[in-house]
N, C-alpha and C positions, 0 to 999 in steps of 0.2 A: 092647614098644612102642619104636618107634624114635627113636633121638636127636634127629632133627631135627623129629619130631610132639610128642617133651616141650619143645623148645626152642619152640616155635609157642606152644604151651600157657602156658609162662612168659612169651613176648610177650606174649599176651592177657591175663595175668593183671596186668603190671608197666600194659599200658595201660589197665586198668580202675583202677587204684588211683593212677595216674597223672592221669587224669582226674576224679575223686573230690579228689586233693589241690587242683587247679586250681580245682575249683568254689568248696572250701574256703575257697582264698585271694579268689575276687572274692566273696564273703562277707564275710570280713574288710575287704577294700577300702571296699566301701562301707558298711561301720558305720565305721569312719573318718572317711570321708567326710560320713556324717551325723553323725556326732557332731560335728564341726568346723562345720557348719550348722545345728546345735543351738545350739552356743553363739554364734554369729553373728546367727539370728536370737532368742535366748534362748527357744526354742520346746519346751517340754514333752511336747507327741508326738512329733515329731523324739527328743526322748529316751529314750522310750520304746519307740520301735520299735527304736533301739540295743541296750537295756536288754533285751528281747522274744527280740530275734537272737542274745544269746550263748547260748539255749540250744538254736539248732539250729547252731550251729559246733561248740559241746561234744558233742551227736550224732555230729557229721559224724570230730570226731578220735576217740572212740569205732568208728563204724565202719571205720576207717582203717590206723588199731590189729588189730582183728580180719581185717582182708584181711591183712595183712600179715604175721602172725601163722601166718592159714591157709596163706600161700605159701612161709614159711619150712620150714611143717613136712612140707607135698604135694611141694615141689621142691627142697629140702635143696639152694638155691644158693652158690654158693661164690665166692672171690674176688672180684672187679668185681661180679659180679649182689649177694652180698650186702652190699657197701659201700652199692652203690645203694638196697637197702630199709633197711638204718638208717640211714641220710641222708633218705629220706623220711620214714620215723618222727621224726627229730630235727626236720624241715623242718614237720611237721605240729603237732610242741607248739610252735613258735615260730610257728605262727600261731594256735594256741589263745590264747597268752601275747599277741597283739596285740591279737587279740579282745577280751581283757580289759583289756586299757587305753582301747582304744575305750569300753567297757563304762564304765568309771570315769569317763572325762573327759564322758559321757552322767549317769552318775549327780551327778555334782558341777555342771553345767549345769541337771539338773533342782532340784539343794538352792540353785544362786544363784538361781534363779527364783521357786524358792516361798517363798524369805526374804523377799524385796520389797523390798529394799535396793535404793538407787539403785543403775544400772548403765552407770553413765559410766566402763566401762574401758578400756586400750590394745590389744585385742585382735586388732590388724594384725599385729604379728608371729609372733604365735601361728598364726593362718592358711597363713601364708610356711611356715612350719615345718613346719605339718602336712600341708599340700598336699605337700613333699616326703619328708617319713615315708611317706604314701600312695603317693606315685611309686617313693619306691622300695623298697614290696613287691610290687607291679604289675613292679617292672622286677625284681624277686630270683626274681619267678617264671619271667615270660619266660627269665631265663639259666636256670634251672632248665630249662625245655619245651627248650630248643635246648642245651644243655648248653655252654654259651659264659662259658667261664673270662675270660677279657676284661671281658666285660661286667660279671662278679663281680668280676673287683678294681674297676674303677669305681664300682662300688655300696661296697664296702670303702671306697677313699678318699671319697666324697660323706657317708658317715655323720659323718665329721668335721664336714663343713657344720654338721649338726644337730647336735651338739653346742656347735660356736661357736656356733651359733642363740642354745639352750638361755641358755648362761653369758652373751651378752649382755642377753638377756633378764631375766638374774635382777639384773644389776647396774642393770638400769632401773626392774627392781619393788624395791629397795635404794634407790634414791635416790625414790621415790615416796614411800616408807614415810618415809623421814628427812625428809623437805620434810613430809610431812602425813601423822601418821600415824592420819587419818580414815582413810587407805587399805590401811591395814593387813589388814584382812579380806579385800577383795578381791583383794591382793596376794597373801595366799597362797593363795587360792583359783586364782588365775589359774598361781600355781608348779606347784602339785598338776598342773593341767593339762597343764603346760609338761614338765613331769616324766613322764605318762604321753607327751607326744610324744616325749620324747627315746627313751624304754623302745622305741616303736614302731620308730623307725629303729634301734638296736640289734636288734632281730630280724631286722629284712630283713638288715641287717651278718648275722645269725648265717646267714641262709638264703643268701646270698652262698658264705660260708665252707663250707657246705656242695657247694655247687655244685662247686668247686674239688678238696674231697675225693673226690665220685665221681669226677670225671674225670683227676684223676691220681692220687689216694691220699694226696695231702697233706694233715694235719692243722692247719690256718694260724689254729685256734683261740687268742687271746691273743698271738698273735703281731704285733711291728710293722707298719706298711703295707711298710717297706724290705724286710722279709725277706717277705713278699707275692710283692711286686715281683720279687724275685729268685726265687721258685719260678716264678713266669712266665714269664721270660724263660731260665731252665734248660729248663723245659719244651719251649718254643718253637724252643727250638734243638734239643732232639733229636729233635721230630717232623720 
């Protein structure tokens, strides 16, 4: 068989599982998305259907796993091809791992609901923040399809956002609780939440990081934004 018909072959195969991960991800997008309008309108089927969907995400990383698995062992790919397939494998559990925080900020929606406790909470910012956890696994993918290291540190430094989000957030449910602390329940119910948003855009950051590593081989896991920055602009200059 000739090099350039197994090379064809390995295209078609990197784009089936390539498109399998993408569906993966507007899966996860929008149990996000409903779950953030779960607890917005405090609506119990909204969380449900969240609740419902993480076990076809869980499928989808199971078959994902198995393609990839199959491709490693039929095409015994080496250098760059195989960077690229364990980077989708890692890029695949880090959208399991979103899925499930959708999941949980869906279950804790459905438990403040069916408590009956009044539900006069601050939950404007919590939306701000989730709206941009959601943005940017929608935008961690896109750099992923176009392999655009750019756009991955951008995603890199915005994840900060979410976290100043986060820790404002918590200094505001700290002083709720100290003024009255009738609001104490709600308060940390709304942290828990808060907590799975943060976790959320900490993934896209990881699938970001990933991005980076296919395309030049750098491992920029745990590493500063500064030293980021600088493998980018090294990069840049030697293309």
């Amino acid at each position: 068989m000739s090099e350039k018909h197994l090379s064809s072959q390995f295209d078609s195969d990197l784009n089936s599982v390539s498109t399998q991960l993408m569906e993966m991800g507007g899966l996860v997008e929008t149990q996000i998305q409903r779950a953030v309008q779960a607890l917005a309108n405090f609506s119990v089927p909204l969380a449900d259907e969240v609740i419902h969907a993480e076990d076809r995400v869980d499928d989808m990383e199971v078959a994902i796993d198995r393609a990839l698995t199959s491709i490693v062992a039929r095409r015994q790919p080496a250098a760059r091809d195989l960077r690229l397939l364990l980077a989708i494998s890692k890029i695949t559990t880090n959208l399991e791992r979103a899925g499930d925080e959708a999941q949980k900020i869906a279950r804790k929606v459905k438990s403040i609901v069916e408590s009956g406790e009044a539900r006069d909470m601050p939950i404007g910012d919590l939306r701000v923040a989730s709206d941009m956890a959601s943005s940017l696994i929608r935008r961690a993918l896109d750099a992923f399809a176009r392999l655009d290291v750019g756009a991955a540190v951008s995603i890199v430094k915005e994840d900060d956002l979410i976290d100043r989000e986060f820790k404002g957030f918590t200094r505001k449910l700290i002083t709720y609780m100290m003024e009255d602390p009738r609001t104490i329940s709600d308060s940390l119910d709304l942290l828990f939440i808060a907590k799975a948003v943060e976790r959320i855009g900490d993934h896209a950051k990881n699938i970001a990081e990933y991005v980076i590593y296919i395309t030049w081989g750098a491992d920029v896991r745990h590493r500063p934004l500064a030293e980021i920055e600088a493998v980018l602009q090294e990069n840049q200059t030697l293309s």
